[in-house]
N, C-alpha and C positions, 0 to 999 in steps of 0.2 A: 504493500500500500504506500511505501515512501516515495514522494514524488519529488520535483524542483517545481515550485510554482509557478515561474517565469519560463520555464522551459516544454512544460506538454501541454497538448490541444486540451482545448476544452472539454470535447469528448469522452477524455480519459479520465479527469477530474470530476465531471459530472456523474460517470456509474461509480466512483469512488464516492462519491459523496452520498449516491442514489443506496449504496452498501452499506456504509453507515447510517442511514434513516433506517433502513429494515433492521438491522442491527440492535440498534439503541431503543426503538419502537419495539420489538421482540424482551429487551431485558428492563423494559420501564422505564426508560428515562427520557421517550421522547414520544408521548402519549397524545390522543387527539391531534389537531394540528401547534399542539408546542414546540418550540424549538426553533431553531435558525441557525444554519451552517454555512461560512464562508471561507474562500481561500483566496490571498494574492494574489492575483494574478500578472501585477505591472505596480513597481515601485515607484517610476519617475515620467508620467504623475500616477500616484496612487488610485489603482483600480481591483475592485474586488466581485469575483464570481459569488452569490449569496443567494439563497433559497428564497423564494419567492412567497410572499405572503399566505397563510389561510389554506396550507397544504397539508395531507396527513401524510406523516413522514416515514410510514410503514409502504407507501406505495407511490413515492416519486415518481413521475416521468422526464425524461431527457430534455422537456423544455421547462421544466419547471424553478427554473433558476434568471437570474439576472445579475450582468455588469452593474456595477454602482461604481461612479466617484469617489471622489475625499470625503464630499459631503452626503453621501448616502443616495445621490441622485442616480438616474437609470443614465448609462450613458449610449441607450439606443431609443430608438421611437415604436419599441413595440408596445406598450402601454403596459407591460409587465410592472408588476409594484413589489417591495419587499417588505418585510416588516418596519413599524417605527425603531425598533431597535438596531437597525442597522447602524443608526450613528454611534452604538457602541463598538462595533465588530471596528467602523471606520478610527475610532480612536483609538484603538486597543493597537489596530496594524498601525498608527501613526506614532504612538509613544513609543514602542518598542518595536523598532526596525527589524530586529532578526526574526520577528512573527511572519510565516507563511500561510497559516490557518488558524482559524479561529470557530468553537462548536461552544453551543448553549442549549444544554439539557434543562428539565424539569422533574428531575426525579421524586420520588418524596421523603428520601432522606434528607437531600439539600435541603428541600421547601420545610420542613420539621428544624433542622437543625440551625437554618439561616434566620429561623423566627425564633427560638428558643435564645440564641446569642447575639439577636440585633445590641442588646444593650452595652454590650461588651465590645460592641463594630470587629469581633473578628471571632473565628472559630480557631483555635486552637489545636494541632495532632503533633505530639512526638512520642516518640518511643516504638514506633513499629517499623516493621522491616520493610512493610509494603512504601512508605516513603520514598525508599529509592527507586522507586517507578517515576518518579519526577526527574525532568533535567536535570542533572547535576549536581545532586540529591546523593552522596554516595557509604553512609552511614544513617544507622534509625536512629542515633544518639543528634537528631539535631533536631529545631520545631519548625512549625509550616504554621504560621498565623494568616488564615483563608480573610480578609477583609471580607466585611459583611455592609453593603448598603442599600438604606431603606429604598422600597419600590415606589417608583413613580412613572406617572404615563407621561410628564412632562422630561422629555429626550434631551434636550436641550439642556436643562438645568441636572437631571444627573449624570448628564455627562461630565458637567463640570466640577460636579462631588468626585466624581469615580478620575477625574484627571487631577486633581489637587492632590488626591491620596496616593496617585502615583508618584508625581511628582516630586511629594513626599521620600519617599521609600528609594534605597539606593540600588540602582538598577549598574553600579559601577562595574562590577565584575560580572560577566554573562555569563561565566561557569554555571554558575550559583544562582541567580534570580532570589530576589527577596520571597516574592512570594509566585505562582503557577497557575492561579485565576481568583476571580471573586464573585461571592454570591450578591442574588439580590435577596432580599429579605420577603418571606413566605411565597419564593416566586421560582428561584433556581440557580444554576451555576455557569459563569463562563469559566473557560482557560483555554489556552491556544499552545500552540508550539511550533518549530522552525518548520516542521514539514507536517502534512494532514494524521498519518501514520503517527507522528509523536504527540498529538492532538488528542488524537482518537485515546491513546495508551494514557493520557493525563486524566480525561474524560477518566477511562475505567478506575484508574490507582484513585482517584478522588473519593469518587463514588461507593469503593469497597473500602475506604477508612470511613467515610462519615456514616455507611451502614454500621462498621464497628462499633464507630461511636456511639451511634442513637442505639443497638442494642445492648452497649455496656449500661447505658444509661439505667436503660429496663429490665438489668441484671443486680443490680446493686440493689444491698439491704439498706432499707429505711433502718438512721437510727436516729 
C-alpha cells in the first residue's frame, strides 16, 4: 500500500483509498457516511485528492473523490463537493510538510475517550508496546499526549485552535513528532503520515490503544 504521492496516477490512489473505506467500515471506524480521507497529491501549490462529501465508505466508487486546493476549494468544474472539514486535512498537509496522507475515522472508542478527556485537552498513552507502531516511536517507555479539541461546525475558527496548538508543540526533530494526530471531542480522530500505508498503520496503532484504554477503564475496581 506504500505509495509517493506526487508520483502515481490517480487511479492507483483512489482503489487505495476505495480499500481503506471497506476496511475501516468492516472494523468500525468509519461507519455510515463518517469519515474523510485524503492524500497529497502536489506540494507546490498544494493540492489534495479527498473523498467526496455524504459517501458510505464501505462502498466507494472510482469517482467519488475530488482535487481541493490550499483552501479546501474543488480545483475542477465538476461540481463534486467534499466535506466542511476538509480545511483540516488542508492544514494538517500545510503545517507539516512531510505529511503525504491524511485519514479521519469515527470510531467509538475515540468518540468515548475524546469526551471523557476534553477537560484535560489531551488523552494520555505510555507504557505499551503497541506505541511503537507510530513514527519514530521506538521504545513503550515514552508518552503520546493525543491533543483533544472541542467540536465545532465552524471550520474556520477550529482550525485556528487546532493550528495555535500546533504551532505550539515542537515539530523540530521529524524523527520523533510530538504528537501523531488529534481528536475532536465526542466526534473522532485524525492522524496522517509520510505515505497513505503509514497513515492507515497510525489509524490502526491509535485505535487498539485507546480500545485498551476505554477497557482498562471498565476493568478497574471502584474504590
Amino acid at each position: 500500500m506504500s505509495l509517493s504521492m506526487e508520483s502515481r496516477p490517480n487511479t492507483d490512489t483512489t482503489e487505495q483509498l476505495r480499500s481503506i473505506g471497506r476496511e475501516f467500515h468492516g472494523r468500525g471506524w468509519s461507519r455510515g457516511t463518517s469519515s474523510n480521507y485524503s492524500v497529497v497529491t502536489h506540494r507546490d501549490p498544494l493540492n489534495l485528492l479527498i473523498t467526496v462529501s455524504g459517501k458510505d465508505k464501505s462502498c466507494l466508487e472510482s469517482d467519488d473523490f475530488v482535487t481541493v486546493d490550499a483552501t479546501g476549494q474543488p480545483t475542477d468544474a465538476s461540481g463534486k463537493k467534499s466535506s466542511a472539514e476538509t480545511l483540516l486535512h488542508c492544514l494538517i498537509a500545510e503545517l507539516i510538510p512531510s505529511v503525504g496522507a491524511i485519514l479521519h475515522t469515527h470510531s467509538v472508542w475515540s468518540t468515548i475517550l475524546s469526551g471523557m478527556h476534553l477537560e484535560h485537552g489531551h488523552v494520555r498513552i505510555t507504557g505499551y508496546e503497541m506505541l511503537k507502531g507510530l513514527s519514530g516511536i521506538t521504545t513503550h517507555e515514552t508518552v503520546e499526549d493525543v491533543p483533544i479539541f472541542e467540536n465545532s461546525q465552524d471550520m474556520s475558527d477550529l482550525s485556528k485552535q487546532i493550528r495555535h496548538q500546533m504551532d505550539k508543540a515542537d515539530w523540530s526533530n521529524p524523527a520523533r513528532p510530538p504528537f501523531h494526530g488529534f481528536l475532536l471531542a465526542r466526534h473522532g480522530l485524525y492522524t496522517w503520515g509520510r505515505t497513505l500505508e503509514e497513515a492507515r498503520r497510525h489509524i490502526e496503532i491509535y485505535e487498539f490503544l485507546f480500545e485498551v484504554l476505554g477497557r482498562t477503564y471498565q476493568c478497574q475496581k471502584p474504590y
